[in-house]
N, C-alpha and C positions, 0 to 999 in steps of 0.2 A: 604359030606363036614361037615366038622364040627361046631356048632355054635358061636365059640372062634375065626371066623376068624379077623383076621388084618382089621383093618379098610381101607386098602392102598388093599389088596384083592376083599373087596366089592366095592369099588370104581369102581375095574375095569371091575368088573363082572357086577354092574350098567350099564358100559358106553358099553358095550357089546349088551345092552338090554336083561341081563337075568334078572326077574324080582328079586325084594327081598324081603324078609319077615319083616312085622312091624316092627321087631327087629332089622333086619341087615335095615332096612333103618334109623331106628332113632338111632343106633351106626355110619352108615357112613354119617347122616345132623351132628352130635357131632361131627364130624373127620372133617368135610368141616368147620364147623365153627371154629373150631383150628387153622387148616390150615389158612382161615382167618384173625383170629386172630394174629397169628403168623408172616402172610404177612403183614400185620397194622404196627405192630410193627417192623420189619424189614424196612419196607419203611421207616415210621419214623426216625428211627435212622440216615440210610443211605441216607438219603435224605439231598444233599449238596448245593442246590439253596437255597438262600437267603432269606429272605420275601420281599414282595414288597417296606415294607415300609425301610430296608435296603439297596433297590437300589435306591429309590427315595434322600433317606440320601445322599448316594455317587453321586447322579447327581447332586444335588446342591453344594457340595463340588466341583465338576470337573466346577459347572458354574461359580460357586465364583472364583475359579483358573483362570478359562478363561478368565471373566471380569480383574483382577487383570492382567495378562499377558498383557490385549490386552491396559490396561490405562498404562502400561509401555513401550511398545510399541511406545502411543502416545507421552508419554516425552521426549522417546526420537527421536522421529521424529523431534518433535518440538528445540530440545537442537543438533541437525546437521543441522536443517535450519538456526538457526541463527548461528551457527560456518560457513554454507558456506557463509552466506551474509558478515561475518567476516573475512573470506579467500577474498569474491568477490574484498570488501574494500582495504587490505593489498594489493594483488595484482595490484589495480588499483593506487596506490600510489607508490610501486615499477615500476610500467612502465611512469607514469608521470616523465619528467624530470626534474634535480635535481633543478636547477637554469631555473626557467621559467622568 
């Protein structure tokens, strides 16, 4: 074998348990640490979650929304109560007779 091998060769002639020479081991830790390296930066890039502090951003944006929903909600709870106490009224004057 020759000592020019591929570093992707000794790897797996390592993971085999054949031993390897100074050389071919401190060419194949260079090869792992690329590899490494390589994966680093790959994660990085493609790494599509958020950071924390951008979902904390957007839960208080969604709580503000929800407060803001739920106190219009309340108005208009409040603004059909008193249209039926105003229905309750008008009806109760249409059923009283005209001439009492």
């Amino acid at each position: 074998m020759s000592t020019e091998k591929p570093a992707a060769q000794l790897h797996d002639k390592a993971t085999r348990g054949i031993p390897l020479s100074a050389d071919e081991q401190t060419e194949v830790d260079a090869w792992y640490a690329e590899q490494d390296r390589a994966e680093g930066q790959l994660l990085g890039q493609t790494n599509t979650s958020k950071p924390l502090v951008d979902l904390h951003i957007q839960l208080e944006q969604a709580l503000t929304q929800l407060l803001k929903t739920a106190q219009q909600i309340q108005e208009l709870t409040a603004q059909n109560d008193a249209l039926r106490r105003e229905i309750a009224k008008l009806q109760h004057y249409v059923v009283q007779p005209l001439f009492t």
